[in-house]
C-alpha positions in Angstrom: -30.1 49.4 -25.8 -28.0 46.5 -26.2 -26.5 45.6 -29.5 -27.9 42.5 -31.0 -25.5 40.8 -32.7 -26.1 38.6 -36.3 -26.1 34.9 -35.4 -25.8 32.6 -38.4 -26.4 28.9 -38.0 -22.7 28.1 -37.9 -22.2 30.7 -35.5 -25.4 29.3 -33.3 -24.4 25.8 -33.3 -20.1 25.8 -32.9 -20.0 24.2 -36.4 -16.8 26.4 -36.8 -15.3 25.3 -33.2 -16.0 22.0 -33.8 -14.2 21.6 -37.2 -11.5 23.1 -35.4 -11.2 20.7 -32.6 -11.5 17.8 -34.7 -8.8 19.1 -37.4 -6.4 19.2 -34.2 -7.5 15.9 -32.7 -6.7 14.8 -36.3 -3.7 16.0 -36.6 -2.3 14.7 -33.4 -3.9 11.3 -34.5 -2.2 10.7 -37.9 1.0 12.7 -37.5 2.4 13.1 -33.8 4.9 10.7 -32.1 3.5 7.8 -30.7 4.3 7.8 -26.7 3.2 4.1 -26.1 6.1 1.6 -25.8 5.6 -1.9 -27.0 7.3 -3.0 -23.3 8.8 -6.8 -23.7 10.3 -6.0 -27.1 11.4 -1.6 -26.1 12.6 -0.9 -22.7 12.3 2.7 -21.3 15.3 4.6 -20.5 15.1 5.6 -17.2 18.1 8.2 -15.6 20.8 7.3 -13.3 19.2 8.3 -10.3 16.6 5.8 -10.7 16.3 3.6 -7.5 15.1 -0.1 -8.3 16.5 -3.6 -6.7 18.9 -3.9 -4.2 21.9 -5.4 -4.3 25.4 -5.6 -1.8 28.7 -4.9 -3.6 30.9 -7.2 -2.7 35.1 -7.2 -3.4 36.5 -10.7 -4.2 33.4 -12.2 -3.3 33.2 -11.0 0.0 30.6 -8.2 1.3 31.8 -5.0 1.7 29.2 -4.6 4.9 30.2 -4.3 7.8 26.9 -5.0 9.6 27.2 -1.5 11.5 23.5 -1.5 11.5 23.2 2.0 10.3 20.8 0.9 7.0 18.4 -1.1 9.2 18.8 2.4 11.9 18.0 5.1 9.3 14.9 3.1 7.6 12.0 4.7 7.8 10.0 1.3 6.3 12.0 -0.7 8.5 12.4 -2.7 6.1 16.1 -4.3 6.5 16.6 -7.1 8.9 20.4 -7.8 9.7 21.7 -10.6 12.4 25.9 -9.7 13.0 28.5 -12.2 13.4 32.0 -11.8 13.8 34.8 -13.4 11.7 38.1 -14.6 13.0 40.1 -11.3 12.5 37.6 -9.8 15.0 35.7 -8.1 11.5 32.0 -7.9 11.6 30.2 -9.4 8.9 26.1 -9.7 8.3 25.2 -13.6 8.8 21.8 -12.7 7.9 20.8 -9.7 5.5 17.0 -9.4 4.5 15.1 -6.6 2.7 11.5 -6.8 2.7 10.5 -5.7 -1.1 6.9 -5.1 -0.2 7.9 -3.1 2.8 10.5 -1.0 1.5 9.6 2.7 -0.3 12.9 2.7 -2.7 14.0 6.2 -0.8 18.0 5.5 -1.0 18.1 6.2 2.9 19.9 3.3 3.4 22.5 3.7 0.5 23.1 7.0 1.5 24.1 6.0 5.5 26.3 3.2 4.6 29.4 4.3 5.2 31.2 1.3 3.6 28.9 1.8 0.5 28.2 -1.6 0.6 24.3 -1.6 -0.2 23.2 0.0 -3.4 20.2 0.3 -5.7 20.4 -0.2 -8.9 18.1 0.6 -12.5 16.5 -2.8 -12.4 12.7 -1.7 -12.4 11.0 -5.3 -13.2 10.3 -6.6 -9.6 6.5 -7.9 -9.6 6.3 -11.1 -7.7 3.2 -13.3 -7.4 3.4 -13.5 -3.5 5.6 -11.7 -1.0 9.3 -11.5 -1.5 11.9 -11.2 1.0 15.4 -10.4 -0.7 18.3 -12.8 1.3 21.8 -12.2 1.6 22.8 -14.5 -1.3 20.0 -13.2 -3.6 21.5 -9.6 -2.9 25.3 -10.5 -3.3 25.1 -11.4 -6.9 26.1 -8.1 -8.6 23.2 -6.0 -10.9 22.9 -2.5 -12.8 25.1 -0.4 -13.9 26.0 1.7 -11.1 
């Protein structure tokens, strides 16, 4: 024979359980730290590895790329769109450098196989756009971030 067990009416109808949920729900209510940011006026930290907007590091105002086409190469978005000229001490320089924004996944491929280390990514993370942006060459030369 099975043992039948007392039941009370806080027992039979989680009076008990539900006091104790709604003490913790409470509790993280009125005394735990808020995780909502109030974004225009707080920014979030984000780390150094973060990968946001392009930009071209340039030394004296000139590009450091070389136009080797290794970025546009190793892109799996294919997302880069470079046109090569040459200057007068026989140097290759990009006459046209585009990234597609919309196209491109942020993946630092094409940081990583410049061997110049002329393209970069840096922290900036605000890059909504009402219609479809195509970053040019000037637009990438001015310098941005940190890193």
């Amino acid at each position: 024979m099975l043992a039948q067990r007392k039941t009370g009416f806080l027992n039979r109808f989680y009076v008990i359980e539900i006091v104790k949920g709604l003490a913790i729900t409470m509790r993280n209510m009125l005394f735990a730290k808020r995780a909502t940011i109030q974004f225009p006026e707080e920014r979030r930290d984000y780390s150094e590895k973060f990968r946001g907007q392009h930009y071209i590091k340039s030394v004296n105002g000139v590009e450091n790329c070389t136009a080797c086409m290794l970025c546009p190469t190793v892109c799996p978005a294919e997302c880069i769109h470079i046109v090569a000229g040459e200057r007068e001490d026989k140097e290759k320089y990009p006459i046209k450098f585009e990234i597609d924004s919309l196209r491109c996944c942020f993946c630092g491929m094409c940081e990583e196989a410049c061997p110049k280390d002329a393209i970069k990514l840096s922290n900036i993370y605000e890059m909504s756009q009402q219609n479809r942006t195509v970053y040019e060459k000037e637009f990438l030369l001015e310098q941005r971030g940190n890193k």
